[in-house]
Backbone bond lengths (Angstrom), bond angles and torsions (degrees), N, CA, C in turn:
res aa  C-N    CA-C-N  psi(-1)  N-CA   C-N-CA  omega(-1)  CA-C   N-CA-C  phi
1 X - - - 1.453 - - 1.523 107.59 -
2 X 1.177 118.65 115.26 1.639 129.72 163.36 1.255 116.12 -51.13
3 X 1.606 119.58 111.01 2.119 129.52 176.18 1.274 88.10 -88.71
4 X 1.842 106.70 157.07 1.126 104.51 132.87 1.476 107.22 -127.12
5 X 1.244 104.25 142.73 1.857 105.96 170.81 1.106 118.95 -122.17
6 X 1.342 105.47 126.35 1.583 138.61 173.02 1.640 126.48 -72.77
7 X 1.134 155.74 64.32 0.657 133.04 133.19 1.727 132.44 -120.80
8 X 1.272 99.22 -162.75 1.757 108.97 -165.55 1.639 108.91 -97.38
9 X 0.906 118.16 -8.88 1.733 137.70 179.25 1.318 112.31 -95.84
10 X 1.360 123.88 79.96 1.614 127.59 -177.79 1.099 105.29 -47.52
11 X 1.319 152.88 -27.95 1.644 136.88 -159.95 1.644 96.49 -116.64
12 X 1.307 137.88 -13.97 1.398 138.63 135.14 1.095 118.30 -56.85
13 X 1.259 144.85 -47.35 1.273 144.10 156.71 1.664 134.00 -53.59
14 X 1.387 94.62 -23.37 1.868 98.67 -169.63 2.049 79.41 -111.39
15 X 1.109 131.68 -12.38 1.827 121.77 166.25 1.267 114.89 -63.16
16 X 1.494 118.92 -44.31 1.518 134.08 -141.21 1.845 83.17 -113.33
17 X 1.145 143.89 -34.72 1.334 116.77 146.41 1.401 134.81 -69.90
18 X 1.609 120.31 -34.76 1.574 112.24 150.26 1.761 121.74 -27.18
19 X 1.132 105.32 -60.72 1.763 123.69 -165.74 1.724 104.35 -78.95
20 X 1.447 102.28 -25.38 1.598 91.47 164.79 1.580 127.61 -90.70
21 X 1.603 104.29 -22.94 1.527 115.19 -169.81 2.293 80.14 -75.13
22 X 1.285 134.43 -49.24 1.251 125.33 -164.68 1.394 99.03 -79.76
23 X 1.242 144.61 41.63 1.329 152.49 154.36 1.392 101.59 -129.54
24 X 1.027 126.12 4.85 1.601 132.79 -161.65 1.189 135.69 18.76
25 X 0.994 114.57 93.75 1.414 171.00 -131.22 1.612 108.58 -133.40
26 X 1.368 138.52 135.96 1.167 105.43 126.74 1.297 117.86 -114.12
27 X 1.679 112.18 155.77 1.831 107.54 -157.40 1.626 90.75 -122.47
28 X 1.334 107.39 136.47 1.347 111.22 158.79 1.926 107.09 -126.32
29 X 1.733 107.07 145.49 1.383 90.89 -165.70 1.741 93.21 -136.83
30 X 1.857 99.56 164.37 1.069 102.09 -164.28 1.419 79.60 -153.25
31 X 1.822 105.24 134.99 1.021 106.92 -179.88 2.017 125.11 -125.45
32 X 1.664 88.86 33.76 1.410 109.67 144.43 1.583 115.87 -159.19
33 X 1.557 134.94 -174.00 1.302 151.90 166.61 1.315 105.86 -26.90
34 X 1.259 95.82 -70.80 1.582 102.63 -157.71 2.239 109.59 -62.32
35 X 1.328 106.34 -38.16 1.221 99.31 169.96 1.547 116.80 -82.70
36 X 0.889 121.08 -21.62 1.478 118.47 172.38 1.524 117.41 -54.88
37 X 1.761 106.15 -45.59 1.463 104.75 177.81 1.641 104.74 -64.02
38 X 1.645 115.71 -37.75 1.211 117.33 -156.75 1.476 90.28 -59.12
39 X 1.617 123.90 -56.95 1.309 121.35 -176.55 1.484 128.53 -35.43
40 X 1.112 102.09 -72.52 1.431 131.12 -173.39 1.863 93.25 -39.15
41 X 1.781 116.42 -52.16 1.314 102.15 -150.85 2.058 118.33 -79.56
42 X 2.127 84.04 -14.61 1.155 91.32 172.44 1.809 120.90 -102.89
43 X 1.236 119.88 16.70 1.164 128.25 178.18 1.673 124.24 -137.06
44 X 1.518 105.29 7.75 1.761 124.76 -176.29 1.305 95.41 18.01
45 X 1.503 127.05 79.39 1.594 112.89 137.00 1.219 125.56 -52.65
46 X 1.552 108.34 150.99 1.250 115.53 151.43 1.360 147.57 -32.91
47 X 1.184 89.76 -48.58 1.972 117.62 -176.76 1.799 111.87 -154.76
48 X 1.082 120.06 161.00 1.320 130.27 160.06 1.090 114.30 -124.33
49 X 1.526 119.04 148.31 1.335 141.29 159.18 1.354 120.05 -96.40
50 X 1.732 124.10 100.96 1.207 121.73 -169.75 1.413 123.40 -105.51
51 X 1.353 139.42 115.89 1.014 113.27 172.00 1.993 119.12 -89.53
52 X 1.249 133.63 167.37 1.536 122.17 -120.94 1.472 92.28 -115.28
53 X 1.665 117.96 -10.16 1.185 108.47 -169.90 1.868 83.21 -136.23
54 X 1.595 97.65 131.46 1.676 115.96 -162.09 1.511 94.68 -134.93
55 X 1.130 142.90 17.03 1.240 147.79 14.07 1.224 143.52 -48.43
56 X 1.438 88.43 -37.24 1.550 126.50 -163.05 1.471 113.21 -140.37
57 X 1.931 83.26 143.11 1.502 79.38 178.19 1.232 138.10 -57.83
58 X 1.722 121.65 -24.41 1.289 130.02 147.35 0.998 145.09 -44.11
59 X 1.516 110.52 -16.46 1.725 122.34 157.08 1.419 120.18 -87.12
60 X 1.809 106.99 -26.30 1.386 99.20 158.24 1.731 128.62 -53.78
61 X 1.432 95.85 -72.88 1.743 116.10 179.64 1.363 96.11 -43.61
62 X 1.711 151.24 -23.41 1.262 148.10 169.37 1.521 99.60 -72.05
63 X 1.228 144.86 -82.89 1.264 140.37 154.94 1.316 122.86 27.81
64 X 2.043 94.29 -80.91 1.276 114.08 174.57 1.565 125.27 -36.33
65 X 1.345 106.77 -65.65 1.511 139.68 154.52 1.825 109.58 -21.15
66 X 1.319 113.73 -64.25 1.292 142.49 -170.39 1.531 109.82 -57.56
67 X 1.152 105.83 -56.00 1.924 130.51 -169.42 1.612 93.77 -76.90
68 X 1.688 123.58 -40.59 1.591 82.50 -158.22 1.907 79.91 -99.41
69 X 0.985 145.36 -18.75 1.332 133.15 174.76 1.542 91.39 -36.61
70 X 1.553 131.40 -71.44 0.956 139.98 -141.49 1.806 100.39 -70.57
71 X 1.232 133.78 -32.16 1.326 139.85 139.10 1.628 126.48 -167.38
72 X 1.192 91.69 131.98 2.184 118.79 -148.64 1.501 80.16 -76.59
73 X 1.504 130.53 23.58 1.835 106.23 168.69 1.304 101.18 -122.48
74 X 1.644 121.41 -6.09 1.421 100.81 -178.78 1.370 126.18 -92.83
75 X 1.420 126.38 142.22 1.429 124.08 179.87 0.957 124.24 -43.39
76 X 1.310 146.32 160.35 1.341 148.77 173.15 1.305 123.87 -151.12
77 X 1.475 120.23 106.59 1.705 123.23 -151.07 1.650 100.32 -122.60
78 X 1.602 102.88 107.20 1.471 92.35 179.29 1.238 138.14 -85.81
79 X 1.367 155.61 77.04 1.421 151.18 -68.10 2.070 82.95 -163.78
80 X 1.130 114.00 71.97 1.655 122.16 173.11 1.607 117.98 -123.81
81 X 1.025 114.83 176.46 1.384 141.62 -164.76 1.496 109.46 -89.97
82 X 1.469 100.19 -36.87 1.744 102.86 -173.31 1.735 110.97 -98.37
83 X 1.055 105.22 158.58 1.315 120.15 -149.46 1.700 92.16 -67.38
84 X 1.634 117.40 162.68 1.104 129.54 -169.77 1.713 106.98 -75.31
85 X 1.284 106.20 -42.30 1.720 112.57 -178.04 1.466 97.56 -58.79
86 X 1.558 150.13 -3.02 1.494 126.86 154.63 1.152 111.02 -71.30
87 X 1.349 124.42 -54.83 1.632 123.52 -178.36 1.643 100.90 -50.27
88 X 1.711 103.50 -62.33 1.337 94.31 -173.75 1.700 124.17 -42.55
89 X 0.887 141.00 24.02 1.251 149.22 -103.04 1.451 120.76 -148.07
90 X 1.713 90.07 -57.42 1.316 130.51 -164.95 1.592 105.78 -107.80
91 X 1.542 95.55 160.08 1.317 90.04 174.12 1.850 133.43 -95.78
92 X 1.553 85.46 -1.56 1.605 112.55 157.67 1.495 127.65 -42.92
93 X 1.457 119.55 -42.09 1.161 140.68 162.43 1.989 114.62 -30.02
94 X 1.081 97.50 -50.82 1.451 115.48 165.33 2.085 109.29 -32.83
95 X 0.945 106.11 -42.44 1.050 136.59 -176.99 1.771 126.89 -73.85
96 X 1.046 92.06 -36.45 1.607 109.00 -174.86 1.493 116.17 -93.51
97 X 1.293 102.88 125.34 1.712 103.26 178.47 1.269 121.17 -99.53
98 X 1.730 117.67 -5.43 1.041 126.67 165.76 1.318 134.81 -156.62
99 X 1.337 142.96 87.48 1.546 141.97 -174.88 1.640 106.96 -66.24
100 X 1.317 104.34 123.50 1.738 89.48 147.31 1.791 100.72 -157.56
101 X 1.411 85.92 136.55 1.514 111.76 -173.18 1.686 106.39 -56.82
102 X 1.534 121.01 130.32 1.662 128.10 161.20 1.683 98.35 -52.46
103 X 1.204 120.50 153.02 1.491 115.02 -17.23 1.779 104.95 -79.90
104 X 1.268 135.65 124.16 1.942 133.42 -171.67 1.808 76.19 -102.23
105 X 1.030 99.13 164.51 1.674 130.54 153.41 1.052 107.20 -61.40
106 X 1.670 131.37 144.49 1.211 130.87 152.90 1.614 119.84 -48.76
107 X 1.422 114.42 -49.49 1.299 123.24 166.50 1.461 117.39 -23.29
108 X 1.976 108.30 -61.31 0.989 105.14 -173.73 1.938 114.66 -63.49
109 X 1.037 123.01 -38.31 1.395 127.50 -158.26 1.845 89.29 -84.58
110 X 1.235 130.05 -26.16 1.342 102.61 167.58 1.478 121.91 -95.94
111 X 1.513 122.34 -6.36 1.383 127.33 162.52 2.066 98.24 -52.60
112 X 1.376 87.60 -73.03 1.795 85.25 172.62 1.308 129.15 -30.96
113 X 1.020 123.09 -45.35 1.634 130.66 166.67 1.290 116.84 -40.22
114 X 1.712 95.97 -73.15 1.491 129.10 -176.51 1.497 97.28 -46.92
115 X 1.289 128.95 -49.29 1.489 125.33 -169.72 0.981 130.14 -67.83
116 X 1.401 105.19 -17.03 1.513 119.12 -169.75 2.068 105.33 -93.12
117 X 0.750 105.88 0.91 1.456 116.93 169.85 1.182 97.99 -74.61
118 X 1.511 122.05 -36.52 2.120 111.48 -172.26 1.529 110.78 -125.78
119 X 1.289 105.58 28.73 1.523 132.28 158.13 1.486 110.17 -58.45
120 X 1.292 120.31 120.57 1.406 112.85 150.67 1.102 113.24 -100.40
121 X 2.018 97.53 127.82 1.974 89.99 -168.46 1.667 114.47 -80.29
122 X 1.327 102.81 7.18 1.658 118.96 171.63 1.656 101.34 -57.38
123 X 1.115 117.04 -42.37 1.441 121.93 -149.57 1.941 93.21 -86.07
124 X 1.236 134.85 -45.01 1.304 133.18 153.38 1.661 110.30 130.42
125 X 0.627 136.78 -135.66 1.711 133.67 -173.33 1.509 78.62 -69.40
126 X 1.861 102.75 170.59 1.388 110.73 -153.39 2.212 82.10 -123.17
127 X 0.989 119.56 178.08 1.452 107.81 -173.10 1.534 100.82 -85.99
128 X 1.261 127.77 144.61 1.673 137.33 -161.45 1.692 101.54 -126.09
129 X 1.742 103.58 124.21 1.081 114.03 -175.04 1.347 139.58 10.21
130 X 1.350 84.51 62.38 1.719 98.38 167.61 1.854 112.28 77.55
131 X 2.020 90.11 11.00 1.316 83.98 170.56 1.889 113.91 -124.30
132 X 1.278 141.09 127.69 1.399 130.42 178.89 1.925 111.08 -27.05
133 X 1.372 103.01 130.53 1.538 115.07 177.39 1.781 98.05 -70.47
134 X 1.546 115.46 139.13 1.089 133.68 -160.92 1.586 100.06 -84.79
């Protein structure tokens, strides 16, 4: 399954594709907005891994926005630092099939992946760290 990961932290970004390409994975990464869309539109991942602040959290929640316009089937797992009640927040959330707060386990962020293969996207965001999907 083709990732893409988003964030603004080059050595967070080039870890979390190491640890996904050795779960096999394939990861392509972008470490702002503007290449992520570029990515995403010329390589249709599966899913993305976003982190929420690209500087800003407003370039994240744009992202969000950005990725599923660009196609409403791929996953989207928001994997940040700031607490879940901002996303929860927003109306972006709509959007997200999976939050989990830094620092998550690798485990957890590739269980998420992995899960989303037997997702029905009928059913709508998937439930996010241990909290009910909104």
């Amino acid at each position: 399954m083709k990732i893409l990961i988003v964030d603004d932290d080059y050595d967070q970004r080039h870890l979390r594709a190491l640890l996904l390409l050795r779960a096999g994975f394939e990861a392509s990464k972008a470490g702002d907005a503007a290449s992520a869309k570029a990515i995403a539109a010329a390589e249709h991942p599966r899913a993305a891994v976003i982190d929420l602040r690209l500087p800003t959290i407003e370039d994240g929640m744009a992202l969000i926005r950005d990725l599923k316009g660009l196609d409403t089937a791929m996953r989207l797992i928001v994997l940040t630092g700031v607490g879940a009640h901002v996303l929860d927040a927003r109306p972006e959330r709509i959007f997200v099939d999976q939050l989990l707060v830094k620092p998550a386990p690798t485990a957890d962020l590739i269980d998420a992946l992995r899960g989303g293969l037997q997702d029905d996207p009928a059913k709508g965001p998937a439930a996010v760290a241990g909290q009910p999907a909104h």
